[in-house]
C-alpha positions, 0 to 999 in steps of 0.5 A: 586824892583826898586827904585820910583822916583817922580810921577805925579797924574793924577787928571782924572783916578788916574795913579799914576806913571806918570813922574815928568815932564809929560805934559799928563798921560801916561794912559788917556792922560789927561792934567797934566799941561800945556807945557813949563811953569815951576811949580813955574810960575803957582803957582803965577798964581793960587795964583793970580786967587785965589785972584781975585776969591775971590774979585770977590766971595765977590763982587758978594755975596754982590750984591747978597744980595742987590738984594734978601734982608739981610735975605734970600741972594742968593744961600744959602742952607737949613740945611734940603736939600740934600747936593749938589753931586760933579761931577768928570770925565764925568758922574761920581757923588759922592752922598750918596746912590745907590738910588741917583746915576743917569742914570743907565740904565735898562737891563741885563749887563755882567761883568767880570775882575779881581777875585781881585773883587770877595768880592764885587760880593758877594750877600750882595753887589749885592742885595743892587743894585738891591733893589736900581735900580732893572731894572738893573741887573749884571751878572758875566761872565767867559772868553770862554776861558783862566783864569779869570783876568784883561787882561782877563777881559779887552780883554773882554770888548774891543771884547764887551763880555762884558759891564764893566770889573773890573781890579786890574791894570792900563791899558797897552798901548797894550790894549788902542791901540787895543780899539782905532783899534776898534774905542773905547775908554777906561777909567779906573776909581779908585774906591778903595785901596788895598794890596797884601798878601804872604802867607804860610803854618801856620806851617812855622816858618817865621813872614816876608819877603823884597821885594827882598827876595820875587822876588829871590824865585820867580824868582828861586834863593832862592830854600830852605826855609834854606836860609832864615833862616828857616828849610831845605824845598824846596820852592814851589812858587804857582801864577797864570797865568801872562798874566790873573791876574793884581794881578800877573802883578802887582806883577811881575811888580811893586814889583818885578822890571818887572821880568819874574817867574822862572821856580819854580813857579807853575801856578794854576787857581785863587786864591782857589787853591792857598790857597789850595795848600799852606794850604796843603804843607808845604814849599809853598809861594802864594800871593792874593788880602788881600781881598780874604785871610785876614780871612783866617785861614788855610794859615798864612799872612807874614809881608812885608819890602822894598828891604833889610828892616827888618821892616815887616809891617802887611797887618792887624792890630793889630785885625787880622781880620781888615785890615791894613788901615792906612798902605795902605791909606800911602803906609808904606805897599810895596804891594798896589795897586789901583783898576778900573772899566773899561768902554768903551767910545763908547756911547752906553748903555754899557757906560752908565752901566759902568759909573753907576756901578763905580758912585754906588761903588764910593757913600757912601753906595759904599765906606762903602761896599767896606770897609766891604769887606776888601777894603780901600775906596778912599773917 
C-alpha cells in the first residue's frame, strides 16, 4: 500500500483524501479554505473574529436582559424542551428519532447500491422506518443486468432506476461528469465507519497477515500458503467483481496501492459465495465488509498490520462477537472505510427521498441501529 501523506477533510461530504494544499475538494468541490492566503494568516483571523464574536455575544446577551428582565433573559431554553436539532449540508438535521426527522416524502422509492449495506436492509431497520414515517416505503432493487455494488448502484442512480444508492466508496470523477452530462448533480453524504475483513478457511494455521503480504497474493505473487510460512496449499484468492463492488475498489485501491487482480484471483457474485467457497476450501483467502462476516463461524477472521508490520490488529475486539470500535474510529486498523448514501441534486422527490433517508441513518435512533448491525457510527 502506498504511503499516506497529509490530507485535508472536506467539512461538507467527509472526502478525506484531499490534498494537504487543496483549495476545493476533489469530490463535492466544496471550498477547503480560501485561495492564496497561508494557514497561519487565517488562524489569527479566526482567532481575532472569536474575540470580537464573543464581545459582541456578551454585549448583546446584556441588552437582552435589560429588554426582557434579569429573571426570564432572552433566548434561553427550558430543561423540559426538545433539544435544538443541528443542521449540516443542505437538507441534512441530526435530530434524536426517525420521527423527528423532517420532510420525508410519501411514496414508494427504490434503492439499490452497495451489499456493504446488506445489514441495514435487514427488517429490524426497515420496520422501525415505516412505523416511524409509513407513506414512506423503500424497496431494495437489483441492477437488470451485472452484479450488485456501489458502481452498479451508483450508474443506477444516475440513469434514474433508482431514487438513492448506497455506496461503500467515494464517488469517481467518471461518475460526477456523467451525472453532470445528465444535468444532475450528485452528492455523497458520510453516514457510518467500517472496516474490511480477510478471511480463510477455519483450519489454516495463519493468526494475521501485512498489507503487502495480502496484495502479493492477490496480485499472483504469493501462489502457496508455504511461502507464508504456513503449509504446503496453494492460495485460492476468492473477490468479487472490481468494476461492481466499492468494498473490492477500495481494496485494490486504497489498500492494495491501485493494483489490478491477477490472474489467481476467482471472481464470485457477492459476498455469500465468498464465504462459501472459503468455509469449504482449505487454501482460499476472501475478504468483506466486517459487517457481513464478524458472526460468522465457518470462515476465520485474520488479524491485519501496515506493509512489512507484524503487529496484527483484529477487526473485533476482545469479545469476538463485538466489533473492533476503537480500531476503526482511530484508524490503527489498515482496512476502514467510510460509507455514503448517494443522492441526486435534481430537485425532484428523488432528492427529497435521499436527503430523508441519509437524515434518518444519521439521527440517533440511526446511528444506534447502525452500530447494532456492526457499524461504527459517525456520531
Amino acid at each position: 500500500m502506498e504511503a499516506r501523506t497529509e490530507s485535508s477533510v472536506c467539512p461538507k461530504c467527509g472526502y478525506d483524501r484531499n490534498p494537504a494544499n487543496a483549495f476545493r475538494c476533489e469530490i463535492c468541490a466544496q471550498p477547503l479554505r480560501p485561495a492564496g492566503v497561508p494557514l497561519a494568516v487565517w488562524a489569527v483571523v479566526v482567532a481575532i473574529l472569536l474575540v470580537l464574536g464573543g464581545s459582541y455575544y456578551f454585549w448583546k446577551r446584556q441588552s437582552s436582559f435589560a429588554a426582557f428582565g434579569e429573571d426570564e433573559p432572552y433566548g434561553l431554553v427550558s430543561s423540559t424542551a426538545s433539544p435544538p436539532t443541528s443542521k449540516d449540508a443542505e437538507g441534512l438535521e441530526f435530530v434524536r428519532t426517525f420521527a423527528e426527522v423532517p420532510t420525508v416524502p410519501r411514496g414508494l422509492f427504490n434503492y439499490g447500491g452497495s451489499t456493504t449495506f446488506a445489514p441495514l436492509r435487514s427488517p429490524n431497520v426497515l420496520q422501525a422506518i415505516v412505523k416511524a414515517h409509513p407513506g414512506f416505503r423503500l424497496r431494495y432493487t437489483e441492477p437488470l443486468s451485472g452484479k450488485p455494488g456501489s458502481g452498479t448502484g451508483i450508474a443506477m442512480l444516475i440513469s434514474g432506476q433508482i431514487s438513492l444508492a448506497q455506496s461503500s466508496r467515494p464517488l469517481k470523477r467518471e461518475e460526477l461528469q456523467s451525472a453532470k452530462d445528465r444535468g444532475i448533480a450528485l452528492e455523497q453524504i458520510p453516514v457510518a465507519t467500517d472496516g474490511v475483513a480477510f478471511f480463510v478457511n477455519p483450519s489454516l494455521p495463519l493468526s494475521g497477515l501485512n498489507t503487502a503480504q495480502l496484495r502479493d497474493i492477490y496480485t499472483g505473487k504469493l501462489v502457496n500458503w508455504q511461502q507464508l510460512g504456513g503449509p504446503n496449499l496453494p492460495i485460492a484468492p476468492i473477490s468479487r467483481d472490481l468494476k461492481a463492488g466499492g468494498t473490492v475498489d477500495f481494496v485494490f485501491s486504497d489498500i492494495f496501492g491501485k493494483k489490478k487482480p491477477g490472474k489467481n484471483v476467482e471472481i464470485v457474485r457477492d459476498t455469500t459465495e465468498a464465504i462459501r467457497k472459503v468455509a469449504t476450501l482449505r487454501g482460499a483467502i476472501g475478504f468483506a465488509t466486517v459487517a457481513e462476516v464478524y458472526n460468522q463461524r465457518s470462515i476465520k477472521l485474520l488479524g491485519l498490520a501496515g506493509p512489512g508490520g507484524r503487529n496484527f490488529e483484529l477487526p473485533l475486539g476482545q469479545d469476538l462477537g463485538i466489533v473492533n470500535n476503537q480500531a476503526f474510529q482511530y484508524k490503527t486498523y489498515p482496512a476502514t472505510r467510510r460509507l455514503f448514501v448517494i443522492v441526486r441534486r435534481d430537485g425532484t422527490l428523488d432528492e427529497q427521498a435521499g436527503v430523508a433517508y441519509a437524515n434518518l441513518l444519521l439521527s440517533d435512533q440511526g446511528q444506534q441501529l447502525i452500530r447494532q448491525a456492526g457499524f461504527v457510527s459517525l456520531r
